[in-house]
MARRO-148917 format. One record per residue (C-alpha): x, y, z. Coordinates in steps of 0.5 Angstrom, whole numbers, padded with zeros to 4 digits, always signed. Each point is the difference from the previous one (the first is absolute). Layout:
! residues N
XYZ
...
This chain:
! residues 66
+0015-0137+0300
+0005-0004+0002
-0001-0005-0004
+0001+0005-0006
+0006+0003+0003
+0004-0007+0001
+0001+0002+0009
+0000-0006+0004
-0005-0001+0005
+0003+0000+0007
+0001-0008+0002
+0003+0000-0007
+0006+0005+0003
+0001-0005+0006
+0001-0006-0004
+0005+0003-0004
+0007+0000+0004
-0003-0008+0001
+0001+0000-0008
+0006+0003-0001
+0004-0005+0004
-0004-0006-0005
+0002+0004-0005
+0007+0000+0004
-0001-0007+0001
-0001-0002-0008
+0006+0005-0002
+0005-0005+0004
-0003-0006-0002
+0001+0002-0007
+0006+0002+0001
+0003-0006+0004
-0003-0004-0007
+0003+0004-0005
+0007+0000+0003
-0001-0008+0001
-0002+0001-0008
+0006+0004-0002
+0005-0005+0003
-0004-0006-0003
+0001+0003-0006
+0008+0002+0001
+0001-0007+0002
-0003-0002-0007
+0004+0005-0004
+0007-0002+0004
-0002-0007-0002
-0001+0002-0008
+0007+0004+0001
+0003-0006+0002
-0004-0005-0006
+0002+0005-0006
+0008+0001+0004
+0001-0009+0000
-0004-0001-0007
+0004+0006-0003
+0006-0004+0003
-0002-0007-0002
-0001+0004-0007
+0007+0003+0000
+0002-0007+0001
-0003-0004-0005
+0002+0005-0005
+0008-0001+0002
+0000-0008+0000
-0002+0000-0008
């Protein structure tokens, strides 16, 4: 019956705090790379900015010389 209903055995219940803290655990490391993620992916959209803004500029540039 407790195989039908879903109900964990006893041991299974012990386990479960030990589980949670894993869990807990993944949940940080996860965390810490998604944030290492986001600043690497900052940093790459600040060096675009800075790329479209100097070739905008070489191209205001050339355009006055002619």
């Amino acid at each position: 019956m407790r195989y039908i209903l879903n109900i964990p055995e006893p041991e299974q219940v012990e386990e479960e705090p030990q589980a949670i803290e894993e869990a807990q655990d993944h949940k940080e490391e996860f965390e810490e790379k998604k944030n290492e993620i986001l600043e690497e992916l900052t940093k790459i959209e600040k060096k675009k900015y800075n790329f479209r803004k100097i070739y905008g500029n070489l191209i205001n540039a050339v355009t006055r010389m002619t």
